[in-house]
mmCIF file as Biopython writes it, N, C-alpha, C and O atoms, coordinates in Angstrom:
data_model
#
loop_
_atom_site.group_PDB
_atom_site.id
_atom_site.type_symbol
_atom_site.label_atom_id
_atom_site.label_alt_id
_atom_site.label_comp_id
_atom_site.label_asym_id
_atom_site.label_entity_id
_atom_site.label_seq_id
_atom_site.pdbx_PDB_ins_code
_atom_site.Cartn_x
_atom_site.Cartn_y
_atom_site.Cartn_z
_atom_site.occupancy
_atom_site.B_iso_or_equiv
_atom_site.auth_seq_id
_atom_site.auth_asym_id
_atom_site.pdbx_PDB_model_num
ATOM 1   N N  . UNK A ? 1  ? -65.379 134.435 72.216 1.0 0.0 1  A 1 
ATOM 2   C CA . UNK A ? 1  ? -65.273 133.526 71.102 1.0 0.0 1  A 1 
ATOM 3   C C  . UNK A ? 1  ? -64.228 134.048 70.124 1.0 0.0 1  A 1 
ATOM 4   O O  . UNK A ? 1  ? -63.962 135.249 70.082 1.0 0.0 1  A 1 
ATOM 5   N N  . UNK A ? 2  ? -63.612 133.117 69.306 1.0 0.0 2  A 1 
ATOM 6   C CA . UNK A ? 2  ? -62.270 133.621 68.639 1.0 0.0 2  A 1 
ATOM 7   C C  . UNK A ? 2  ? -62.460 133.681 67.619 1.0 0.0 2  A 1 
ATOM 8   O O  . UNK A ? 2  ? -63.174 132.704 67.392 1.0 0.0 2  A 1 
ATOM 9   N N  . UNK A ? 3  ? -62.207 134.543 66.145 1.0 0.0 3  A 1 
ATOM 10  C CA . UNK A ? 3  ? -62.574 134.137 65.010 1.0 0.0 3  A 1 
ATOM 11  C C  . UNK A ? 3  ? -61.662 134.526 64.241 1.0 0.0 3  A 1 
ATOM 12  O O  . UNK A ? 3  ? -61.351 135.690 63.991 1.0 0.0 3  A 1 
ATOM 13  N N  . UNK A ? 4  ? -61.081 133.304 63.733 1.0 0.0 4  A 1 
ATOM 14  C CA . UNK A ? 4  ? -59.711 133.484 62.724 1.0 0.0 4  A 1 
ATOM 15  C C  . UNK A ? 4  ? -60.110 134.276 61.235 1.0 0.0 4  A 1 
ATOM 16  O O  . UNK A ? 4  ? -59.385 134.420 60.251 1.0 0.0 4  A 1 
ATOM 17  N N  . UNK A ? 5  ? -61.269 134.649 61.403 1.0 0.0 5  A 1 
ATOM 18  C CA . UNK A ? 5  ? -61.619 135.666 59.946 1.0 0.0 5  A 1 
ATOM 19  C C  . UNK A ? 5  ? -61.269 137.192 60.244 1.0 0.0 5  A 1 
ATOM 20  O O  . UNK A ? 5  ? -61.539 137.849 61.250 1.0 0.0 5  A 1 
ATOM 21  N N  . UNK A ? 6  ? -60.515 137.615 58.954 1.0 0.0 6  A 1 
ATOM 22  C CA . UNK A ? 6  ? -60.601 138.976 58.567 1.0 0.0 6  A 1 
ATOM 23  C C  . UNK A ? 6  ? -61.858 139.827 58.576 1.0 0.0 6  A 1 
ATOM 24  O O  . UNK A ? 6  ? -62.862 139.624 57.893 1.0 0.0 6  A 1 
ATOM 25  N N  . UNK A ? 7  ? -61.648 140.872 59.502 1.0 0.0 7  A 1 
ATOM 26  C CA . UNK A ? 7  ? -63.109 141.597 59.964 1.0 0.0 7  A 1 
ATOM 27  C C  . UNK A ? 7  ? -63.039 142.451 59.024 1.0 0.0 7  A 1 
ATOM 28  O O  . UNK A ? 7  ? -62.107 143.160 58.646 1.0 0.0 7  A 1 
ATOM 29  N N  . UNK A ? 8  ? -64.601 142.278 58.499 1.0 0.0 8  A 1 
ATOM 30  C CA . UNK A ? 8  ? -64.660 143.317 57.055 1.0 0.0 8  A 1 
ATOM 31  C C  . UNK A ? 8  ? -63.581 142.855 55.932 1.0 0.0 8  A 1 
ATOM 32  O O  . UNK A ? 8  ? -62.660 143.664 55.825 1.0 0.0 8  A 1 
ATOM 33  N N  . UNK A ? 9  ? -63.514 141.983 55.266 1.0 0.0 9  A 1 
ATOM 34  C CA . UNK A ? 9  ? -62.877 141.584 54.366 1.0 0.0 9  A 1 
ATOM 35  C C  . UNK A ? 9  ? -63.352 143.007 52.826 1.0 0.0 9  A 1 
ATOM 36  O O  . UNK A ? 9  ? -64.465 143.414 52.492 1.0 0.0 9  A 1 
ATOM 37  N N  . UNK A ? 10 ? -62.474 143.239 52.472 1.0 0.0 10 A 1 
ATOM 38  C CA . UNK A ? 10 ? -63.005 143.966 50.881 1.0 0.0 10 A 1 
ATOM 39  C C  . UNK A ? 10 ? -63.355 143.104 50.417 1.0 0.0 10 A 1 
ATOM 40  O O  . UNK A ? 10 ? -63.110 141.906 50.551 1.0 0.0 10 A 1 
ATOM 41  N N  . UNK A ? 11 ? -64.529 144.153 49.278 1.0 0.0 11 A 1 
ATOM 42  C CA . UNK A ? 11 ? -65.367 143.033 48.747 1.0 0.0 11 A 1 
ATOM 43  C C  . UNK A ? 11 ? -64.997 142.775 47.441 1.0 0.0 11 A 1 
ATOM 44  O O  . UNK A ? 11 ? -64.565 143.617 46.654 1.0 0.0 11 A 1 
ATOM 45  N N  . UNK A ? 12 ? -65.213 141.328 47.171 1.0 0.0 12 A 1 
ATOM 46  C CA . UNK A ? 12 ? -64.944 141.017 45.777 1.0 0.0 12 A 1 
ATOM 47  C C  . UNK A ? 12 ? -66.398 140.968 44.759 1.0 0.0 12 A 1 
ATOM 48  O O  . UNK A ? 12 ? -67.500 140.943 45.307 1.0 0.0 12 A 1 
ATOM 49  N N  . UNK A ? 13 ? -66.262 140.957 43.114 1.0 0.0 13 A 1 
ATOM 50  C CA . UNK A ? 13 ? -67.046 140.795 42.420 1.0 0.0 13 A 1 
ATOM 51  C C  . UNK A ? 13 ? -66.637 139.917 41.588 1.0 0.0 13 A 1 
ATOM 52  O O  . UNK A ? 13 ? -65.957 140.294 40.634 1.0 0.0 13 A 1 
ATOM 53  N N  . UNK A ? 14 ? -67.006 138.328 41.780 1.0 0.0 14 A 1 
ATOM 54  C CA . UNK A ? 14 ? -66.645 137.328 40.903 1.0 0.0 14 A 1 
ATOM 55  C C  . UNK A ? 14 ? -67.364 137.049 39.772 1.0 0.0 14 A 1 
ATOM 56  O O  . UNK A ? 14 ? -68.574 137.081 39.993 1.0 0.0 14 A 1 
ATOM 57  N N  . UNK A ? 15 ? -67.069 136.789 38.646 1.0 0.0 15 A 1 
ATOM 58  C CA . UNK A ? 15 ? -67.510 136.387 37.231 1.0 0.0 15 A 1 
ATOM 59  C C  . UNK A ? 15 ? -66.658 135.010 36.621 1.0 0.0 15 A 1 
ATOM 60  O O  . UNK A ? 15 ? -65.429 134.932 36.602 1.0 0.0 15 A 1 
ATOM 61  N N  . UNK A ? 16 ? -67.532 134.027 36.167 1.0 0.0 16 A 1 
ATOM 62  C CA . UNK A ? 16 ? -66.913 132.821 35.682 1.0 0.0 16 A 1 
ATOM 63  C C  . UNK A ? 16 ? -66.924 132.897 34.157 1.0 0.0 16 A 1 
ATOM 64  O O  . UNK A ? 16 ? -67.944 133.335 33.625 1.0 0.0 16 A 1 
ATOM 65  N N  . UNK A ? 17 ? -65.895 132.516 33.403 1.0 0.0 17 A 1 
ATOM 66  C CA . UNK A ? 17 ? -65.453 132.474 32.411 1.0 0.0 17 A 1 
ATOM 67  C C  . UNK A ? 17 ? -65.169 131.057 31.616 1.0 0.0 17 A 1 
ATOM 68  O O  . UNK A ? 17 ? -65.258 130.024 32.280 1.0 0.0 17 A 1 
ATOM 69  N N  . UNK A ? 18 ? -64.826 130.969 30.206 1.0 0.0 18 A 1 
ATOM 70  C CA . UNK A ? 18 ? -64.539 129.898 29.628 1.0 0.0 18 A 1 
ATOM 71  C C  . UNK A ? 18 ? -62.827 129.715 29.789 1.0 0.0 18 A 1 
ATOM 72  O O  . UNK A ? 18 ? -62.249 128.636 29.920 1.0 0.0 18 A 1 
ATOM 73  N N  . UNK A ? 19 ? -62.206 131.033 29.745 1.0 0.0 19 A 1 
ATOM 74  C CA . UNK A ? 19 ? -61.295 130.883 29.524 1.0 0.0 19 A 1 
ATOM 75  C C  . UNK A ? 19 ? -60.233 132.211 30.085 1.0 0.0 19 A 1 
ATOM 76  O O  . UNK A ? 19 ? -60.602 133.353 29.810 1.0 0.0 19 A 1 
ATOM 77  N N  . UNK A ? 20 ? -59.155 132.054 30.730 1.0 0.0 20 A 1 
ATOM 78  C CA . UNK A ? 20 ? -58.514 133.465 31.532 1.0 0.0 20 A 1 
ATOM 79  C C  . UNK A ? 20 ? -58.711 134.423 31.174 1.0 0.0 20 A 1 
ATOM 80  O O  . UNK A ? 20 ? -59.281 135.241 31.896 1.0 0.0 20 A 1 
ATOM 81  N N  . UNK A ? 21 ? -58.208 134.812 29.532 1.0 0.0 21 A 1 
ATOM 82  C CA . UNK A ? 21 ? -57.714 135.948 28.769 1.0 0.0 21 A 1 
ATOM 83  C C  . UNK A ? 21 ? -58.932 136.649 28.649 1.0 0.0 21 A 1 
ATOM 84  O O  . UNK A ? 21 ? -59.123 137.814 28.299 1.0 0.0 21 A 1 
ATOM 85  N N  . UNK A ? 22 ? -59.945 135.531 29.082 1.0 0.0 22 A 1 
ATOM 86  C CA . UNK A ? 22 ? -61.583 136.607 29.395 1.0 0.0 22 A 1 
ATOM 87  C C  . UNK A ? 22 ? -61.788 137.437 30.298 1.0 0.0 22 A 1 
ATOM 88  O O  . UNK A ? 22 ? -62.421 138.447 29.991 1.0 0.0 22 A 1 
ATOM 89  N N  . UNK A ? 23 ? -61.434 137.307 31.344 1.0 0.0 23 A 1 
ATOM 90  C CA . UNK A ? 23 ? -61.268 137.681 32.795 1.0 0.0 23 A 1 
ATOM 91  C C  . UNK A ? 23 ? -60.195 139.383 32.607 1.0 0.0 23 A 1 
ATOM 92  O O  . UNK A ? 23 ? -60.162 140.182 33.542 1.0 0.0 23 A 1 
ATOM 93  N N  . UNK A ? 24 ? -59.572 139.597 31.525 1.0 0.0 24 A 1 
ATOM 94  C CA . UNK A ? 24 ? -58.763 140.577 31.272 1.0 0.0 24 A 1 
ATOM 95  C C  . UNK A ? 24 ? -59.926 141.511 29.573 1.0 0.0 24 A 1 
ATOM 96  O O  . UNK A ? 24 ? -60.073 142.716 29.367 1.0 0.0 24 A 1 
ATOM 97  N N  . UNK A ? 25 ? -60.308 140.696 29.005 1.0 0.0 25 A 1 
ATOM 98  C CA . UNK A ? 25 ? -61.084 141.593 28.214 1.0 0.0 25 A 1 
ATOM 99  C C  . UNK A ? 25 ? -62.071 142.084 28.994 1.0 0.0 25 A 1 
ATOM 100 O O  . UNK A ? 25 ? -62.372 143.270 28.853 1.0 0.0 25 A 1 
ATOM 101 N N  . UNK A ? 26 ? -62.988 141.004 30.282 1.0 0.0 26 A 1 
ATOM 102 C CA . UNK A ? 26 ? -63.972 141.360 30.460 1.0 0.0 26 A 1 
ATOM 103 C C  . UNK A ? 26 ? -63.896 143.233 31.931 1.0 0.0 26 A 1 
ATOM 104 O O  . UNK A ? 26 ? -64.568 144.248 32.117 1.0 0.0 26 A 1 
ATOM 105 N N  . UNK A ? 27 ? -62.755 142.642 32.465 1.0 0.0 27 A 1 
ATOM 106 C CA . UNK A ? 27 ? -62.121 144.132 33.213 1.0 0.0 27 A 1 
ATOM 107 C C  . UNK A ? 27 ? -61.998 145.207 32.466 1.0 0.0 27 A 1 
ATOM 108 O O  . UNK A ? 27 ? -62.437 146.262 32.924 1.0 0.0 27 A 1 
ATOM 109 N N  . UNK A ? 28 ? -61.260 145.189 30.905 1.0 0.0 28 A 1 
ATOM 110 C CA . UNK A ? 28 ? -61.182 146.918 30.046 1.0 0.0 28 A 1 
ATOM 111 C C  . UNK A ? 28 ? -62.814 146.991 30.087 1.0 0.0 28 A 1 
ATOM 112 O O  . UNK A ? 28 ? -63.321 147.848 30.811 1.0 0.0 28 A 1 
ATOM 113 N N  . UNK A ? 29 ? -63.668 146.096 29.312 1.0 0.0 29 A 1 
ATOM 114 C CA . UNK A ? 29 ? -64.830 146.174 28.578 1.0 0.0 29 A 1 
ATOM 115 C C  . UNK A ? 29 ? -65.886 147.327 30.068 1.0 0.0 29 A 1 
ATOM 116 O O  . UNK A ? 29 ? -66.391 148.438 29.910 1.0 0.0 29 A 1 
ATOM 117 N N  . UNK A ? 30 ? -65.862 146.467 31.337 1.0 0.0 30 A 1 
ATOM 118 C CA . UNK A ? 30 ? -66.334 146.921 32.496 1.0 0.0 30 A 1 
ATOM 119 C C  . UNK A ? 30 ? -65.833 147.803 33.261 1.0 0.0 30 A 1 
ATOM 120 O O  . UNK A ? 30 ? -66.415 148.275 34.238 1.0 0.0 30 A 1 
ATOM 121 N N  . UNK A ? 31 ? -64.646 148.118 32.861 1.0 0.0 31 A 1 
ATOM 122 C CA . UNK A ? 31 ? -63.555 149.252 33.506 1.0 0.0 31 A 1 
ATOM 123 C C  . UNK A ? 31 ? -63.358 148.515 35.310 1.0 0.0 31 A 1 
ATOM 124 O O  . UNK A ? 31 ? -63.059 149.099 36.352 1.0 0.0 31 A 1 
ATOM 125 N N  . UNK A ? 32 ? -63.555 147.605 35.152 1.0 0.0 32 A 1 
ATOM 126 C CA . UNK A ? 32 ? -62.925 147.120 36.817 1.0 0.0 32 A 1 
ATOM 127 C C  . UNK A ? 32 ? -61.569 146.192 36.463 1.0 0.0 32 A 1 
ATOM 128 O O  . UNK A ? 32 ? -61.224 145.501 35.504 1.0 0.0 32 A 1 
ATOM 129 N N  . UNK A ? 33 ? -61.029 146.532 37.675 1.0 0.0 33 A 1 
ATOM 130 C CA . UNK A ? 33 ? -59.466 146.331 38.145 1.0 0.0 33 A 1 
ATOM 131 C C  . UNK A ? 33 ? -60.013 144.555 38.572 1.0 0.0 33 A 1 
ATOM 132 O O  . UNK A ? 33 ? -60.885 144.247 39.384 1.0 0.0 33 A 1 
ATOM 133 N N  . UNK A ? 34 ? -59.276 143.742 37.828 1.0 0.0 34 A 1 
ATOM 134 C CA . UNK A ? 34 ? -58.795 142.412 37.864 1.0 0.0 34 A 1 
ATOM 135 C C  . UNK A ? 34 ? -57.810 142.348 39.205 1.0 0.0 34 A 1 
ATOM 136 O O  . UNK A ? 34 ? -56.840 143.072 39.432 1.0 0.0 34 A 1 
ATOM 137 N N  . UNK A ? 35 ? -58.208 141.542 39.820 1.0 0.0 35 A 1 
ATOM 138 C CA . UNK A ? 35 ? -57.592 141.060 41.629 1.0 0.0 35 A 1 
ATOM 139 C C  . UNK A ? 35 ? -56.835 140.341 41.346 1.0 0.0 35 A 1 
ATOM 140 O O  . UNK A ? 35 ? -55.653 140.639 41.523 1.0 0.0 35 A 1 
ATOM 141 N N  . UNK A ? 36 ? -57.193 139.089 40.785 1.0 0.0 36 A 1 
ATOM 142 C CA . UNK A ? 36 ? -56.819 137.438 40.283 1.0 0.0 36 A 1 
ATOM 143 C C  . UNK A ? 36 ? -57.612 136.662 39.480 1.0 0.0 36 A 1 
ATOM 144 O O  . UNK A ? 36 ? -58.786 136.990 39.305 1.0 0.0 36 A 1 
ATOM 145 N N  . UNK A ? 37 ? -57.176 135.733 38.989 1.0 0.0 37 A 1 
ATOM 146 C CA . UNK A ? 37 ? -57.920 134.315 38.534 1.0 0.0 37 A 1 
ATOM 147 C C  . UNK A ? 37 ? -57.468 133.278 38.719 1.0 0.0 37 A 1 
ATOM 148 O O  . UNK A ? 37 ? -56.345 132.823 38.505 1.0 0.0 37 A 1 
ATOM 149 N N  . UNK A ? 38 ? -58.888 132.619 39.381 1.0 0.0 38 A 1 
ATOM 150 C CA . UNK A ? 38 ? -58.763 131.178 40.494 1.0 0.0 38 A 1 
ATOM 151 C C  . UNK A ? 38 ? -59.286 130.529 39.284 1.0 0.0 38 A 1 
ATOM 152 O O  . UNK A ? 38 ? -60.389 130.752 38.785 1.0 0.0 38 A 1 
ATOM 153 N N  . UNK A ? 39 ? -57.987 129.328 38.657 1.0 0.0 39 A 1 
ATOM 154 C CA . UNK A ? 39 ? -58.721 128.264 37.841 1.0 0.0 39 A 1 
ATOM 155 C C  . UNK A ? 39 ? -58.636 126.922 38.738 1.0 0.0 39 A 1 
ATOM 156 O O  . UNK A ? 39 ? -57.735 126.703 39.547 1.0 0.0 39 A 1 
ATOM 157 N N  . UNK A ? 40 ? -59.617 126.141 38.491 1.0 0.0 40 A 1 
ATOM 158 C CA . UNK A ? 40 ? -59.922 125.470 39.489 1.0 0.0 40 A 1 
ATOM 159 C C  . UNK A ? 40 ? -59.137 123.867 38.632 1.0 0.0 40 A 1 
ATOM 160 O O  . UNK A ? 40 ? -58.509 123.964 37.578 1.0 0.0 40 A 1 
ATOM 161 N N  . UNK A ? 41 ? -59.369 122.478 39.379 1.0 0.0 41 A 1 
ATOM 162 C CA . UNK A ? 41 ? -58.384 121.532 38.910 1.0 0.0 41 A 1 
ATOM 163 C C  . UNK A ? 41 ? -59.823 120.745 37.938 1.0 0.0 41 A 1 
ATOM 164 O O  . UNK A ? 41 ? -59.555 119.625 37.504 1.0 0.0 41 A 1 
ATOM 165 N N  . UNK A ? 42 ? -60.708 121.079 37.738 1.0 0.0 42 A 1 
ATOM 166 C CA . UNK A ? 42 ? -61.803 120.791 37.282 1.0 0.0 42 A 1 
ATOM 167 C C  . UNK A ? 42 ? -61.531 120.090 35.659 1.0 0.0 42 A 1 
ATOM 168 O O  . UNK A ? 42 ? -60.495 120.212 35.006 1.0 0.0 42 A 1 
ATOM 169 N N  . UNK A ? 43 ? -62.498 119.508 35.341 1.0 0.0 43 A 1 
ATOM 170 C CA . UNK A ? 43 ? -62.319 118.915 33.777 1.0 0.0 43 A 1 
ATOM 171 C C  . UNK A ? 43 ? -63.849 119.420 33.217 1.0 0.0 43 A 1 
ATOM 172 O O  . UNK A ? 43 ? -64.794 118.854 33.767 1.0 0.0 43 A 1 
ATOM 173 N N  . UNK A ? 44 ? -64.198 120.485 32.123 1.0 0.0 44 A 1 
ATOM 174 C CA . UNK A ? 44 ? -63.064 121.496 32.269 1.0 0.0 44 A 1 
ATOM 175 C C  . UNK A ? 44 ? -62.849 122.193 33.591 1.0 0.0 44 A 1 
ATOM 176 O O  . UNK A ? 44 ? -63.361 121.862 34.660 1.0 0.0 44 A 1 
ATOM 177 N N  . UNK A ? 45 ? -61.856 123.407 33.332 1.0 0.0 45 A 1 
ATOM 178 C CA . UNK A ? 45 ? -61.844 123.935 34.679 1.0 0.0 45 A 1 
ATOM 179 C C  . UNK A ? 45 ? -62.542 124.708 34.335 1.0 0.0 45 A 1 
ATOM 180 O O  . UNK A ? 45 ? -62.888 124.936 33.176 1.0 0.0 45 A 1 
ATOM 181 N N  . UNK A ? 46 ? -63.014 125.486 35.761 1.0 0.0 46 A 1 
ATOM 182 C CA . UNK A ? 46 ? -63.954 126.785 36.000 1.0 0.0 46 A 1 
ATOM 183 C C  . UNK A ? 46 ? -62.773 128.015 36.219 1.0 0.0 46 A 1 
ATOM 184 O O  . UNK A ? 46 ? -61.721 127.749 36.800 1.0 0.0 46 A 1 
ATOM 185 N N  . UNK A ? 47 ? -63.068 129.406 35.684 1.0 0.0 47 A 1 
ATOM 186 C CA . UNK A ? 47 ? -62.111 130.279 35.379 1.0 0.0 47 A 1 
ATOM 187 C C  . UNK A ? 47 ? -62.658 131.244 36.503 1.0 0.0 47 A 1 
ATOM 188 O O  . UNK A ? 47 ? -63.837 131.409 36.190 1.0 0.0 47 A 1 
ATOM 189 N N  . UNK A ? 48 ? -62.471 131.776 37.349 1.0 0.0 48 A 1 
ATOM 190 C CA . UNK A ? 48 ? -63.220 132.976 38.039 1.0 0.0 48 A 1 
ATOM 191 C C  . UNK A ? 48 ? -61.995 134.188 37.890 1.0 0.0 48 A 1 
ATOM 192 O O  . UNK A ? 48 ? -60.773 134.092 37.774 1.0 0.0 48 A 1 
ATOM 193 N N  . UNK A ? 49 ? -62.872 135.304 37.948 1.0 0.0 49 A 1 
ATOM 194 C CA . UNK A ? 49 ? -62.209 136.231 37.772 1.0 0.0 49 A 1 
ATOM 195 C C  . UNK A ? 49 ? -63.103 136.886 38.368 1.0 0.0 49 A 1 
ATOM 196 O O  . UNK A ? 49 ? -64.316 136.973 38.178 1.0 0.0 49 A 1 
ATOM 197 N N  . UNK A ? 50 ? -61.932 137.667 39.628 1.0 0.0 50 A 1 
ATOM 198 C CA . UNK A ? 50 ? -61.956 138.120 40.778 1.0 0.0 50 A 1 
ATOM 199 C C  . UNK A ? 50 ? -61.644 139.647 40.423 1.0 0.0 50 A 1 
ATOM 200 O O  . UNK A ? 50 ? -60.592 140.039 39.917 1.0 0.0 50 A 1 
ATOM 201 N N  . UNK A ? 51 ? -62.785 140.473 40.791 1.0 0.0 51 A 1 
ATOM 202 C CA . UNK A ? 51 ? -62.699 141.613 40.448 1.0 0.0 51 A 1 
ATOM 203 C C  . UNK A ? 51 ? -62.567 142.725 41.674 1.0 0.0 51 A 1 
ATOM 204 O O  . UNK A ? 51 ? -63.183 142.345 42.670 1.0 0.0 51 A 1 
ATOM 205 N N  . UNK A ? 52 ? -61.826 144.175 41.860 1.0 0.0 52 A 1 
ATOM 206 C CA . UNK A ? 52 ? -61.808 144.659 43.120 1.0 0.0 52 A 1 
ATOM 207 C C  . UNK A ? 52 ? -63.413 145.333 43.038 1.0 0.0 52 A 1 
ATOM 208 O O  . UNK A ? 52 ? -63.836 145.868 42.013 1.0 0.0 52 A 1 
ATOM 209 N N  . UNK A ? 53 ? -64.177 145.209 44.250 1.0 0.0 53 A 1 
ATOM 210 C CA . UNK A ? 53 ? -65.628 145.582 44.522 1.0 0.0 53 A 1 
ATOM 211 C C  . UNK A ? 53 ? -66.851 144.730 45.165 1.0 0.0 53 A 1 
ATOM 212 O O  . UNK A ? 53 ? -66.889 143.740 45.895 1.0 0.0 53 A 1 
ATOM 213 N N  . UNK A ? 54 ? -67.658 145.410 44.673 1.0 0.0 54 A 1 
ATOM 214 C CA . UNK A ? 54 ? -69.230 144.844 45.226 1.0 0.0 54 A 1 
ATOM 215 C C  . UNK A ? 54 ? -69.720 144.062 44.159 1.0 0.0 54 A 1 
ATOM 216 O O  . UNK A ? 54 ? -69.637 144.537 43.027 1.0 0.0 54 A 1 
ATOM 217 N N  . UNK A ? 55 ? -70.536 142.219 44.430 1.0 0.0 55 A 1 
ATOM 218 C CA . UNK A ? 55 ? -70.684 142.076 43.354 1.0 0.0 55 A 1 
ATOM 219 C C  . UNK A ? 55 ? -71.912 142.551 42.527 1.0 0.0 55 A 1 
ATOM 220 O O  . UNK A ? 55 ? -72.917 143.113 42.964 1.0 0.0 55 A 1 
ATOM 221 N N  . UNK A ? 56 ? -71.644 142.231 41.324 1.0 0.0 56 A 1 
ATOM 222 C CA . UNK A ? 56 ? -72.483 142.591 40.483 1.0 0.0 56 A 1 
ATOM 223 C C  . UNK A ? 56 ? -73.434 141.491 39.476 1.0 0.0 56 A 1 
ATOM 224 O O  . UNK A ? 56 ? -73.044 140.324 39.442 1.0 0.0 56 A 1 
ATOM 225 N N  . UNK A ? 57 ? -74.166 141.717 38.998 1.0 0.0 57 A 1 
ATOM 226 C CA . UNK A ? 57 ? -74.691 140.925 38.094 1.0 0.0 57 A 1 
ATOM 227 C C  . UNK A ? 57 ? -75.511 141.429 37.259 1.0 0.0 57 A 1 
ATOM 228 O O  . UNK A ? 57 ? -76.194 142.449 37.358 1.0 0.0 57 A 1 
ATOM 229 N N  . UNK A ? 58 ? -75.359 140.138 35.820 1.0 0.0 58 A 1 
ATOM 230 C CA . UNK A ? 58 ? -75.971 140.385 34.284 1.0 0.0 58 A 1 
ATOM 231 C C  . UNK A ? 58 ? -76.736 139.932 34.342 1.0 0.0 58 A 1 
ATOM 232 O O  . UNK A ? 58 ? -77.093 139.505 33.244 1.0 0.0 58 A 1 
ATOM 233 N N  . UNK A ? 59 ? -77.694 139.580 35.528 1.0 0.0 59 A 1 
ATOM 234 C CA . UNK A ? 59 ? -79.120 139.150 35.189 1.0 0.0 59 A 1 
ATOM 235 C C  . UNK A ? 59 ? -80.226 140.209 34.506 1.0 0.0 59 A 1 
ATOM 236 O O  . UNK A ? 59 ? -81.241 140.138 33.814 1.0 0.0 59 A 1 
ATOM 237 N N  . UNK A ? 60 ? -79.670 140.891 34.926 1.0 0.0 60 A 1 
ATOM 238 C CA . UNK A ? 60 ? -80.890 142.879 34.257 1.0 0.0 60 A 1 
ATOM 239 C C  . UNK A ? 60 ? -80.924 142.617 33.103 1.0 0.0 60 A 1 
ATOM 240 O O  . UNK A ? 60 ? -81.866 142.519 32.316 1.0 0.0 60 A 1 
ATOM 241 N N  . UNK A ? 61 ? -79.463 142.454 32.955 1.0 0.0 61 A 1 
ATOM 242 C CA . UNK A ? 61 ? -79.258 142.371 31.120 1.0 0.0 61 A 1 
ATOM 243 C C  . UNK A ? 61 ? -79.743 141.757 30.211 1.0 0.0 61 A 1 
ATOM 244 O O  . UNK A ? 61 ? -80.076 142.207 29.114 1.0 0.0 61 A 1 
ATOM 245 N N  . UNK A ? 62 ? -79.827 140.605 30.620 1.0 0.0 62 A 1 
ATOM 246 C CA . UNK A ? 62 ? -79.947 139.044 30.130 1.0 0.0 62 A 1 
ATOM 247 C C  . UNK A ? 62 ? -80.856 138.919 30.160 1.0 0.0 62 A 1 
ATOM 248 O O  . UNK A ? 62 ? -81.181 138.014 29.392 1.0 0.0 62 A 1 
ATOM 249 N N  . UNK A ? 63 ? -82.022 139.535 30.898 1.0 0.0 63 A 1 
ATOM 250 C CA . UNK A ? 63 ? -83.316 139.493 31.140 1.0 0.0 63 A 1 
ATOM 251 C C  . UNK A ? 63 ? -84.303 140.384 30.011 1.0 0.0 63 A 1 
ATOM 252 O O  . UNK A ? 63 ? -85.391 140.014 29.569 1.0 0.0 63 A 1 
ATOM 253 N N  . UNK A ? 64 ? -83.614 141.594 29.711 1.0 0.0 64 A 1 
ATOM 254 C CA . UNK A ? 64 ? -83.711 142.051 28.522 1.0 0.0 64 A 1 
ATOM 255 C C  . UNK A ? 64 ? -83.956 141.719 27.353 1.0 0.0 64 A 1 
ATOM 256 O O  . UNK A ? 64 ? -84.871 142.209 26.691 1.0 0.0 64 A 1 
ATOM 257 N N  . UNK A ? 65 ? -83.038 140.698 26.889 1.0 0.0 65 A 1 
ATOM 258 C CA . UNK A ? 65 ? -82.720 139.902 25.705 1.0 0.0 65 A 1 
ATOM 259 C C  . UNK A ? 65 ? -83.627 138.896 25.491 1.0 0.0 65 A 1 
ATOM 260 O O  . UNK A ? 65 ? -83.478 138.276 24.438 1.0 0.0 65 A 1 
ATOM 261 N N  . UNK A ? 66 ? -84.661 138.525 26.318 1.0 0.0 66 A 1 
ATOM 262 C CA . UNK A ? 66 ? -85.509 137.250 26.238 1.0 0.0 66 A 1 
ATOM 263 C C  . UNK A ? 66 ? -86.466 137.707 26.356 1.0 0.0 66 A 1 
ATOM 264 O O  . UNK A ? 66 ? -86.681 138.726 27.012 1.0 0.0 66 A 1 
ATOM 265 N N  . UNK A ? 67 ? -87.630 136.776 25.481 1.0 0.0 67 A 1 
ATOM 266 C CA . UNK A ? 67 ? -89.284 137.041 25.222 1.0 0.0 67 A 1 
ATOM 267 C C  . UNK A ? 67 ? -89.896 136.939 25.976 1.0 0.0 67 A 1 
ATOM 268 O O  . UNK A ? 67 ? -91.103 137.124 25.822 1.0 0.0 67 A 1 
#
């Protein structure tokens, strides 16, 4: 069987944003290296920011913050 996919692709850690210039504060703030940002043709658009790694998530966090 043939498979036009990249074996073992590196992994990305995506985060959606309001707006690009987030996607660059939010990399110093986290100390991860910014890949790209995919804005999409959307109304509004969706901002992702593509980080080099494993993903991660602010649910721990966020979970914290609530009663």
């Amino acid at each position: 069987m043939r498979s036009d996919r990249l074996p073992n692709p590196k992994p990305e850690n995506v985060h959606y944003v309001t707006n690009p210039e987030l996607c660059e504060k939010m990399g110093e703030k986290y100390n991860w290296r910014l890949k790209e940002i995919r804005v999409s043709r959307n109304s509004p658009p969706d901002v992702a920011c593509v980080f080099d790694g494993e993903q991660t998530s602010f649910q721990d966090t966020w979970q914290d913050y609530q009663d």
